[in-house]
N, C-alpha and C positions, 0 to 999 in steps of 0.2 A: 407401632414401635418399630424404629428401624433397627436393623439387622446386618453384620457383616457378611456375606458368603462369599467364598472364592469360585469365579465363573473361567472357561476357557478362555484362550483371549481369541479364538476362531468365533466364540457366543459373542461376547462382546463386540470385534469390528464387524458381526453383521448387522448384530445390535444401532452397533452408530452408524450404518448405512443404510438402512430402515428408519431408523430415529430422523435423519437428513429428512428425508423422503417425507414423512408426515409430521414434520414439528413437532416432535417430542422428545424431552432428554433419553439418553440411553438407560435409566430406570426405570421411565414409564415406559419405552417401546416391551422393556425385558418383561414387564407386570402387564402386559396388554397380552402379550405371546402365552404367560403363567395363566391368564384368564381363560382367553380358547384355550388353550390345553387340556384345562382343569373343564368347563362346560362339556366338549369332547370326547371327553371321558368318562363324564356321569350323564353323556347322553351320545352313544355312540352310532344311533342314526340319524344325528341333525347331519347335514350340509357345513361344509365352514359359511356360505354365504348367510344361511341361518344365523348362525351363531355371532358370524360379524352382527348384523341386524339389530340380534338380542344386547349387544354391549353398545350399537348406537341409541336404541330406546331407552338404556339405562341411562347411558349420560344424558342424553333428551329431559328424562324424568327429572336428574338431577339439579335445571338449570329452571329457574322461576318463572312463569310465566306472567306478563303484563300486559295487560288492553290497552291498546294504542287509542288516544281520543281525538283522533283524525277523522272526519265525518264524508 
């Protein structure tokens, strides 16, 4: 369900200067940053390096895997 909120606009243009940076709209970069933050939080002796990790093996999981039939 999407959601209005009012953000800084100092959040925002770093948002889209970040967002530039890894090809993603400026909602997903704001929902990538809300993610660490929130794991960060309810685990405040990971690493960020960790935690980036932990949200690439999630997308990882997310994407299907298929056996190539190339021999």
């Amino acid at each position: 369900m999407a959601t209005t909120i009012k953000l800084s606009d100092e959040l925002v243009a770093e948002a889209r200067r970040f967002s530039e940076v890894y090809s993603r709209s400026v909602p997903k970069q704001i929902e990538y940053w809300s993610r660490i933050g929130k794991i960060a939080e309810e685990n405040a002796d990971l690493p960020y390096s960790f935690i980036k990790d932990i949200l690439l093996a999630q997308q990882e999981s997310a994407i299907p895997f298929t056996f190539s039939s190339a021999h």
